[in-house]
Every structure is written in structure tokens, then in C-alpha cells.
N, C-alpha and C positions, 0 to 999 in steps of 0.2 A: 504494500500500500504506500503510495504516496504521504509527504509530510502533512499535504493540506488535507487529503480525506481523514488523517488520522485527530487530526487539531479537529476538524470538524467533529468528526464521533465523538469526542472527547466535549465538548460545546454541548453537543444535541443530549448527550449525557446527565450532563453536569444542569441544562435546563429543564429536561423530563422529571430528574430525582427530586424529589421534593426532600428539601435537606438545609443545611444552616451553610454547607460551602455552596459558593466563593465568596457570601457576603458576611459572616458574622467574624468575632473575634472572639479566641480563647481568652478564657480568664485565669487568673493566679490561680485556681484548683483544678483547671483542665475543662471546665463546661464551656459549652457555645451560651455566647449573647449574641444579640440581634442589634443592627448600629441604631444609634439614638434617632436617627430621623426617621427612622419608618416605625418606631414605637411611638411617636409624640405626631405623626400623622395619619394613625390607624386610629377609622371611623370604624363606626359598626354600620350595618346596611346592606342591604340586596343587589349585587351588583344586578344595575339596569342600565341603560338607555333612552333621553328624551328624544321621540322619533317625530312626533307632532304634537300641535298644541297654539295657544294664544298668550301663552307666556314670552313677555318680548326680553323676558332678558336671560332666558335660558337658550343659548343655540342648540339650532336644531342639532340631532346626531349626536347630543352631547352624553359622552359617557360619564357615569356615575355611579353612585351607592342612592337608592330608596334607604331613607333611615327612619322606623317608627318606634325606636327606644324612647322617644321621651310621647308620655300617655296624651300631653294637650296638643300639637302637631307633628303634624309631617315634615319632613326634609327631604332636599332631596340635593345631595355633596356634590360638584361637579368642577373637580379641579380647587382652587383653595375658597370660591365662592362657594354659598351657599343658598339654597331657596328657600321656603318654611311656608305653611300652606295650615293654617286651624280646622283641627278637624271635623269642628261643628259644620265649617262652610260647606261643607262636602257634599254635594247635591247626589250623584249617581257614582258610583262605580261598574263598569261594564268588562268581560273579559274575553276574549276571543285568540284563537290559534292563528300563529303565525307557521307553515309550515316553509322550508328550504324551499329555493329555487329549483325547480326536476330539472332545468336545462343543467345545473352545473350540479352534480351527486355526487360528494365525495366523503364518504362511512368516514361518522368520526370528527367528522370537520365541523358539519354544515347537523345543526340540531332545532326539531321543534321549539319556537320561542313562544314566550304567551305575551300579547299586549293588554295592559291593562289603563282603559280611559278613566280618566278622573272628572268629572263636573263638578263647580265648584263656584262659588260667587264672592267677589270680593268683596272689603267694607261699604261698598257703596252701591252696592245691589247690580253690582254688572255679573253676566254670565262668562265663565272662562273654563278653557279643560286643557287638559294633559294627558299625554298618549305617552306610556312608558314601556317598555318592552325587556322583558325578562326572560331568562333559560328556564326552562321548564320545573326546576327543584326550587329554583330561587321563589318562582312564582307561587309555587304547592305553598311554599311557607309565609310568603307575604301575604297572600289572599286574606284568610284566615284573621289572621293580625288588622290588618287593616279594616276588615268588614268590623271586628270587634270594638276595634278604639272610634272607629265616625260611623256606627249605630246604622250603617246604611247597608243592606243584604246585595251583591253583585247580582245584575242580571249578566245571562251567561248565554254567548251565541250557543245554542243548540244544545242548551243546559235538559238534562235528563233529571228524574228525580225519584231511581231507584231505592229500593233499601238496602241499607250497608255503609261502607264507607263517605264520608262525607265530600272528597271529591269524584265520588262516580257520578253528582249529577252537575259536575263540570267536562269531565274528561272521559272520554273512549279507554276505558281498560280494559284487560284480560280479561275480568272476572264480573264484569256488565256488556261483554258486547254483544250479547244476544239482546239486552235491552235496547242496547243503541239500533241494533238492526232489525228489529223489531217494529220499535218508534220511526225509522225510516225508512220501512218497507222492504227491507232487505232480509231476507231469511238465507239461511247454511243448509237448505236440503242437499241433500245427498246426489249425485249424478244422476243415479236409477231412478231415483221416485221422481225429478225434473222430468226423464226422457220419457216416462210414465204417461203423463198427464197427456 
């Protein structure tokens, strides 16, 4: 192997392991610490994305952390600025599937996102929203939280409302998709009893 393929493996290594090298430093007893600027800049939060919206001073595309740690609003961190939104204002929350582009399919890369819209009115009775867009795990855990703290229940494009787990009647799983295909007209007969009829 070449010196550059090897430097590379060694790179693509060293960023895959989730681990304290290349960036921490030993201590006098031998443990890893983590450098002081990423400990005194670590938010808590759901990594998202602002994708749209009437927020004129969040840019669009802008990545960020959803933060609903503190119980009276929302945040939402976007680089060293911050936005903050009271949760009483919260008019609707709405959720819907974002799936990957089929023109470009690449396992692994490109993952189901959820957008979650916010409705919301400012101090002065104007109407405004936000379109956030989250990974799939991020959003499982946001949801929840967020219906709780601003009292307002998501409606859910093509929301199901089996019994059992509490996001089967947001989400297509394993273990409700006979309900979904049901609800949509879609049944799993068997080849024979199709060719049957």
C-alpha cells in the first residue's frame, strides 16, 4: 500500500472510533479529559435543522440543537446565536416523513428524517411557524417532550391510532403494519388466494 492510502485508513479510523484520541489530553493519573472548549460549548438538544419557516432571523438550512430542557420554552442553538420561542404560544405542532431522495440511494448515508412544523404567534398576535427537520431517533424523543411541555397533541400526516405503543399511530412499524395497510387499502394476501379470485 501506498503512504497516502495508508494515512488515509488511518484518518477514516481514527474518525469512525468513537474515542477520546486525537483530541483529549492525559492527565497526571493517566485518564483522558476532553479540551475545555467543547465542554463549556456542549448544549443539550436534538440535533435538527431549520428547513423553513417565517423566522427572519434564523437562516434557512441552518443546523442546530432543538433544546426543550428548560420547562417554560423552547430553543433552538444555531451556531453561538440563539432563538427561544414560549411554549404557551404554540398554536399546532404537525409531523410528517421526510423520506431520501430514490434518485440518489446510498445504504447508510441517506436516512428517513421527520419534519416537525411548529405554529406559533408572537407577542402581538401575529401568526408564525417553523419547519425543523430531524433523524428519525432524534424525533421519537422530541415528539413526546415537546407535545408535553406546550399542552398541544401533534397532528400526524397519516397518523394511525392502533393499540400498543404510542408511536404506532405516528409511524409505519413492524408490529402495526397490517394496521397501516389495512387503513390504506393495502392487504398481504398470499399469491394463491390473489390468483384465486
Amino acid at each position: 500500500m501506498t503512504p497516502k492510502v495508508v494515512c488515509g485508513l488511518i484518518l477514516m479510523t481514527a474518525v469512525a472510533v468513537a474515542g477520546p484520541w486525537p483530541f483529549s489530553k492525559k492527565s497526571k493519573d493517566g485518564s483522558q479529559t476532553k479540551p475545555a472548549a467543547a465542554s463549556q460549548d456542549a448544549r443539550e438538544g436534538f440535533d435538527s435543522q431549520y428547513v423553513s419557516g417565517t423566522i427572519a432571523a434564523i437562516p434557512q438550512y441552518s443546523s442546530g440543537k432543538l433544546d426543550l430542557s428548560d420547562k417554560t420554552k423552547l430553543q433552538f442553538h444555531y451556531g453561538k446565536p440563539t432563538w427561544a420561542l414560549s411554549y404557551s404560544n404554540i398554536n399546532t405542532i404537525e409531523v410528517a416523513d421526510r423520506a431520501p431522495n430514490p434518485m440518489i440511494r446510498i445504504p447508510g448515508l441517506h436516512k428517513k428524517k421527520r419534519l416537525i412544523s411548529i405554529g406559533f404567534e408572537n407577542d402581538r398576535g401575529v401568526r408564525h411557524s417553523m419547519k425543523l427537520e430531524l433523524p428519525m431517533e432524534e424525533a421519537l424523543e422530541a415528539l413526546p417532550l415537546l407535545e408535553e411541555r406546550s399542552g398541544k397533541a401533534a397532528s400526524v400526516e397519516g397518523a394511525q391510532s392502533p393499540d400498543g405503543w404510542w408511536g404506532d399511530r405516528y409511524w409505519k412499524t413492524a408490529s402495526n403494519q397490517q394496521v397501516w395497510d389495512e387503513a390504506n387499502g393495502k392487504t398481504n394476501r398470499p399469491a394463491v388466494a390473489r390468483a384465486q379470485e
